[in-house]
N, C-alpha and C positions, 0 to 999 in steps of 0.2 A: 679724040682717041687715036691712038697710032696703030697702023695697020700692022706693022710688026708684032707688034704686042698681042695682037688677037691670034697671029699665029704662032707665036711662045707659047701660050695660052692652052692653045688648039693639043697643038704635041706635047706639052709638058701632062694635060690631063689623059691624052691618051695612054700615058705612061703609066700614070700614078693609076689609073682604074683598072691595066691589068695586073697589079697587084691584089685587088682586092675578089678575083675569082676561085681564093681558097676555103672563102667563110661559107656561112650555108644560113639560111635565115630561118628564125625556128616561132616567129609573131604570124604566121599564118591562123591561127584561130583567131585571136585579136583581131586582125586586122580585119574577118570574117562576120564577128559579133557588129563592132561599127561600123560596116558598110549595111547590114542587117538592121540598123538603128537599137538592137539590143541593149548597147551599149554608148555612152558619148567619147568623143577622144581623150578628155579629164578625167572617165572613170576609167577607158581603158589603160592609160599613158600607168594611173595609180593600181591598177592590178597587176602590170607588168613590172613596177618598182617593188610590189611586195612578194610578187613570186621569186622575182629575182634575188631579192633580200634572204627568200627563205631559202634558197636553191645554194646559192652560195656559202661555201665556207666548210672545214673542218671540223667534230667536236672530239675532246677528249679530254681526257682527267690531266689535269693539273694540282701544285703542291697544294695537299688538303683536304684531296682525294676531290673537290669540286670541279663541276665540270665547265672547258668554255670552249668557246665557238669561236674558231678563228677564219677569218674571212681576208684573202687576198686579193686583188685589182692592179690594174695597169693603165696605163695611157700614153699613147704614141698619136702626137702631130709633126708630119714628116712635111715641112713648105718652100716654099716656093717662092721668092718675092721679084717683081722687077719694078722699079719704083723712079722716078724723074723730077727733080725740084726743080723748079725758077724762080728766083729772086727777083721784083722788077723787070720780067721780060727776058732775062741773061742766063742760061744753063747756071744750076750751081751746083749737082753731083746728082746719083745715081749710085741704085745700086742693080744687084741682079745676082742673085746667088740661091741656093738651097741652104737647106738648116733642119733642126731638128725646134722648134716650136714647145712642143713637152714632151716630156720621157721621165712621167712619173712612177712610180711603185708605191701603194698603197700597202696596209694592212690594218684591219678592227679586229679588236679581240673583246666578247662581251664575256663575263662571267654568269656562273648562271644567278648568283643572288642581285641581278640587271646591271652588274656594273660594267662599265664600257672604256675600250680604252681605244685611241686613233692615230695611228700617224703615217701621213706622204709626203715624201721627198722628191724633187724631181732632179733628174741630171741631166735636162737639156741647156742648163744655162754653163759659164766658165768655171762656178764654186758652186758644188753642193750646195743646193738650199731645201730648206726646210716648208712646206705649203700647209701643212697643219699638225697639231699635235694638242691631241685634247683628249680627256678623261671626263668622265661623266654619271648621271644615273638619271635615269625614269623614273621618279617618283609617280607621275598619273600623265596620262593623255596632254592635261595642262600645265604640267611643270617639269619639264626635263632642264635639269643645270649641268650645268660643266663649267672647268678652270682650262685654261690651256691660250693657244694660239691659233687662231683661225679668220676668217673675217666676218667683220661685223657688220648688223644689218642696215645696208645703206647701200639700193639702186637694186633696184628691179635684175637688171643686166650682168651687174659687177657681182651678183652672189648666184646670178646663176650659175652650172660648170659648163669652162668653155666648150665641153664635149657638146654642148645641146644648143648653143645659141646659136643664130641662124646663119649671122654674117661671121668671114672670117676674125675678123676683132672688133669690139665695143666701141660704142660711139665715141665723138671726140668729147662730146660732154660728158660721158661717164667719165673718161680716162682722166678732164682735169681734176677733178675731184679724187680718184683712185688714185690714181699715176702722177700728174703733174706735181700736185700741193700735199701727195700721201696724206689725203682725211680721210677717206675708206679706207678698202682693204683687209688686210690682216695686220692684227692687233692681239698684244695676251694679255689676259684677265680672265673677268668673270663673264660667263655665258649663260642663257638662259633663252627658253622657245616652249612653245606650249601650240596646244589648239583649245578653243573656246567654244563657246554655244553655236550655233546659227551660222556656221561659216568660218566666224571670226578665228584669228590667228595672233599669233605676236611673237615679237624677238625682242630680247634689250641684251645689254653689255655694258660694263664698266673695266676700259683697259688702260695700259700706257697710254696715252696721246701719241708718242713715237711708232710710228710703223715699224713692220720689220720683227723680226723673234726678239724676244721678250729676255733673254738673258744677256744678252749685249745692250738693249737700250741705246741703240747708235754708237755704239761702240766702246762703253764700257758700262758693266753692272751697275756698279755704283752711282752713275749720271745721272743729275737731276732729271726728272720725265714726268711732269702736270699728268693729271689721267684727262681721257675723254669720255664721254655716256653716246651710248647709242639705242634708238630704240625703233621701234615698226610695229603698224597693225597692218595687219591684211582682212580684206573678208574674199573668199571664193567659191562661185556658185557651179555650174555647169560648164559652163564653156566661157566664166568673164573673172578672173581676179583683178583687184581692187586694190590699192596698197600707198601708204604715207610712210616713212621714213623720214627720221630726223638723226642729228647727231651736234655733238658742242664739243668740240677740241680746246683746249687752254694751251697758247704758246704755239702754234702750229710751225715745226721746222724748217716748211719752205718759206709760210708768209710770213714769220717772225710776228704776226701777231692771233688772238685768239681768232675760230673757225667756228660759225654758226652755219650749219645748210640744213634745206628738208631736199627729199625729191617726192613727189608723187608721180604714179605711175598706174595704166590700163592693160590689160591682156585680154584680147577677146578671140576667141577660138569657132570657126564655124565653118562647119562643109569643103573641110580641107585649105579656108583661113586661118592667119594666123598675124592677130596686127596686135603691133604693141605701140603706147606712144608712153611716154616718158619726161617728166621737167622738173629741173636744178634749178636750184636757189641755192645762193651763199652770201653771208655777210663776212667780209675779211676784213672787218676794221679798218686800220688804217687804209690799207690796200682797196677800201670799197668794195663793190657788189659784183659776184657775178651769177650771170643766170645762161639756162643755155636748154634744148628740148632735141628729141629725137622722134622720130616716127619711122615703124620697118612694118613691110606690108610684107608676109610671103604666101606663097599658096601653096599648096603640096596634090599631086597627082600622079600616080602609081610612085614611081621611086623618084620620080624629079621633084623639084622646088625652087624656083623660080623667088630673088628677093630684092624689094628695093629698100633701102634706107637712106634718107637727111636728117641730118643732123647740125645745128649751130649752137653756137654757143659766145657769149659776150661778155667782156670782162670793163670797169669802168677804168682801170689805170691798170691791174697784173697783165703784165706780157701774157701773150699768144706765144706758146713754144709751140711749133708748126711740128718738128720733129719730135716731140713727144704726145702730141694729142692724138697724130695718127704714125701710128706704133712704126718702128724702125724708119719711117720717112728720113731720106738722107737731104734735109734741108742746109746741112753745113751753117748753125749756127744761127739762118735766117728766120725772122718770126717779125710780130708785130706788135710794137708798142708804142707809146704817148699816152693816147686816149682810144675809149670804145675801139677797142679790141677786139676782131669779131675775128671769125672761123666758119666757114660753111661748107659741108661734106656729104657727096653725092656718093652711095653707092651700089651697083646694080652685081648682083649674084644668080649663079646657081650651084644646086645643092643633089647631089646623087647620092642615094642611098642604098648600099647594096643588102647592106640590116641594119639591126643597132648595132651591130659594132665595128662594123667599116662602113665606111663613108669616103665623099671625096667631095669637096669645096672647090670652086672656082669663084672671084668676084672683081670689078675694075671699081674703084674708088679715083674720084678725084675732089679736090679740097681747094681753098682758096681765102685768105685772109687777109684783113683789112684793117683801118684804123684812120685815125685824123693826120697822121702825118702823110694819105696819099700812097705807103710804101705798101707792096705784095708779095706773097708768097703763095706760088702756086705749086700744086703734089698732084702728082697721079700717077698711076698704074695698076699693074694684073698682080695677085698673088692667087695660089691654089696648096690646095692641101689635104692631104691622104690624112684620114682617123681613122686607129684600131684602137679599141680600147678590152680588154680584158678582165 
């Protein structure tokens, strides 16, 4: 770790948390019930998603004289990155800048005979993009469908919203699979999610195979695009969610050949823990196997939170792309390939929360990759990050 970096670090969050002395925190009963054991932090976290749910939004007549409830939201990740590759031993770039992370704008509009409509855009990237757009209905508890674009169930992490997760961004094993090879993510088709008896849960999907919005299909409508299925059960008791996910891509665009993976995945929540471990599996055909696991341990105590996560991940023949597994790393093109392909990524966090809707992240990450050819690629550095979300 470089001593400079801790004091980037130092002053950059001193910055970013007096921003966040305009919000006013309003989870004081909550947070009152589960120190009282009234309540566990899984039921409190779920009565605070449905007060919220019901607190929000406008109603009023629309054509037909029926009535709907329109609900608006925001999201702002303001960061920070300062980040140092080496290639075998020899500087190979850097970066070191601010940015704008997300600058989404949501809005739902349900109707009241339950029909539901969704969509968020963000404008932190250089073109407009699209992050969901789906229409839907509540048939029962256990059968909610929709058609649209959104992402499908596949990884514990990658469908969480990055507003909640703990580390500033996802493992480097989620990202291949999201990021690298586009097999998660978002996809348009058909959606579907439910809750079941006893706990039990589930999601499935039938979309393009092609990532990305769904009217371009990589860049034109009309373009051949194999579909892929995706599907998840969960079960979730008190304080431990449980969860399998699988998914089958045909033709997969990066690997040019078909995509098989599951992940399973633990959550277990206890006395201001919070560990989740997490493991990938993929069959890439020609490409061979890869597999890869994560574990993030955090703790949370008055408004601080404390997080460490490792993460690797192994590929039998696909490239290690160093600068895409861990996100913006200015690797300049270096990575690792031949054989057994490995990736390993250390990262230590903390987390200040001034409510739920501002926040502010600090964490150092460093990485390191390997293979039979002997060749390295080494990452590390500080990123930090101001969330408002509205």
């Amino acid at each position: 770790m470089k001593i400079y970096k801790f004091t980037q670090l130092t002053a950059i969050s001193a910055a970013l948390i007096g921003f966040t002395s305009f919000a006013a925190s309003n989870d004081a009963l909550l947070d009152l019930l589960v120190k009282k054991g009234v309540l566990t932090d899984s039921e409190a976290t779920a009565v605070a998603a449905e007060l919220e749910e019901e607190n929000k939004g406008v109603t009023f007549s629309a054509k037909g004289n029926e009535t709907v409830k329109l609900r608006f939201n925001g999201r702002m990740h303001f960061q920070y990155d300062s980040l140092d590759s080496e290639d075998n031993g020899a500087d190979v770039a850097s970066a070191n800048h601010f940015y704008f992370r997300r600058l989404r704008l949501g809005a739902k509009a349900t109707h009241e005979n339950g029909l539901f409509a969704e969509t968020v855009v963000d404008f932190a990237e250089n073109n407009l993009s699209i992050d969901k757009a789906v229409t839907g209905y509540e048939f029962s508890d256990a059968f909610t469908g929709m058609v649209g674009y959104q992402k499908v169930p596949f990884g514990f992490q990658e469908t969480t919203s990055s507003s909640k997760i703990k580390t500033i961004e996802r493992s480097a094993a989620n990202r291949f699979f999201a990021d690298d090879i586009d097999f998660a993510g978002r996809h348009t088709g058909l959606h579907a999610k439910g809750d079941l008896d006893g706990g039990f849960s589930y999601a499935a999907a039938i979309v393009n195979g092609a990532q990305g919005e769904g009217s371009r299909l990589l860049g034109a409508a009309q373009a051949s695009n194999d579909l892929a299925v995706f599907g998840r059960i969960q079960w979730s008791g008190d304080d431990l969610t449980l969860g399998l996910d699988a998914g089958n891509q045909s033709n997969n665009d990066v690997v040019g050949q078909d995509v098989t993976a599951y992940t399973a995945y633990a959550n277990y929540k206890f006395e201001g823990f919070d560990i989740l471990g997490e493991y990938f599996n993929g069959d890439l055909d020609a490409a061979e196997d890869a597999a890869g696991y994560s574990l993030r341990v955090a703790y949370k105590f008055d408004k601080f939170e404390p997080v460490f996560r490792y993460s690797h991940l192994k590929n039998d023949t696909f490239v290690i792309d160093a600068d895409e597994l861990i996100r913006r790393a200015p690797s300049d093109g270096a990575s690792a390939t031949g054989g057994d392909n490995e990736i390993d990524s250390y990262y230590f966090g903390l987390n200040y929360y001034y409510n739920k809707a501002v926040s502010l992240m600090g964490g150092y990450e460093m990485a390191e990759t390997d293979s039979n050819t002997g060749d390295e690629v080494e990452i590390d550095g500080f990123r930090a990050r101001l969330q408002v979300l509205w």
